[in-house]
Steps between C-alpha positions, in 0.01 A plus 500: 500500500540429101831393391717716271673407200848712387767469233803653680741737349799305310259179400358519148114556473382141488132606458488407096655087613183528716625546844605729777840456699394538849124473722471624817257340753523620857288338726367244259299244529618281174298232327734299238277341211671203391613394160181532235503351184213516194303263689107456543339385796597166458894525456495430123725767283213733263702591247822457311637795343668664752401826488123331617711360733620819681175650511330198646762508757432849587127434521561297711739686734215759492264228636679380813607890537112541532423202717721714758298832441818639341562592136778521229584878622600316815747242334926639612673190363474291208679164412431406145654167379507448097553114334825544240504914509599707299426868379238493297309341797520810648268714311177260615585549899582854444170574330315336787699653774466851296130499491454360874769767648566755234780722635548339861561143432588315824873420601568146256756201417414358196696139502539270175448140564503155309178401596244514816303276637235383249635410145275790339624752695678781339460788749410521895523805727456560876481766699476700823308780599455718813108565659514885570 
């Protein structure tokens, strides 16, 4: 059974900030992607603008996705974690999530931080999703 996403009556549309208020998964069986950065193969951050950040991230979170036979329409929950945020920081992750989701973005807490766990970092994002 596919999960359902809804925007209930007396919440503002949050589709435009990239995410949906509520996902439904009865009878799931979850997988939960950990925290991905712009990392290669070997650890080391790619990139340091951080708008090649976020979309190295996401590639990323599209390759364990697939290493589970699942995909990014299967992603309900998003964590996103950005280094020293601030608004116009937004328009980079919204662009990715945007393209990826379009108008059914995935339920999502976007959290500012003051750094993660490698020096270069400036962006990281986990997530869970449900195998239909």
């Amino acid at each position: 059974m596919p999960h359902t996403l809804s925007n209930p009556a007396g919440l503002h549309n949050p589709v435009d900030y990239g995410y949906s208020h509520v996902a439904s998964v009865p009878k799931a069986d979850l997988v939960f992607v950990a925290g991905q950065y712009a990392s290669d193969e070997t650890g080391h951050v790619v990139a340091d603008d951080f708008a090649a950040q976020v979309e190295q991230s996401f590639a990323n979170i599209g390759r364990a996705l697939a290493a589970q036979g699942l995909g990014f329409g299967d992603v309900v929950q998003l964590r996103t974690f950005i280094v020293d945020h601030d608004e116009s920081k937004l328009g980079a992750l919204l662009a990715v999530i945007s393209r990826i989701w379009g108008d059914r973005p995935p339920t999502q807490t976007l959290l500012g931080v003051a750094a993660l766990a490698l020096p270069d970092m400036k962006f990281e994002v986990d997530a869970v999703a449900a195998r239909h």
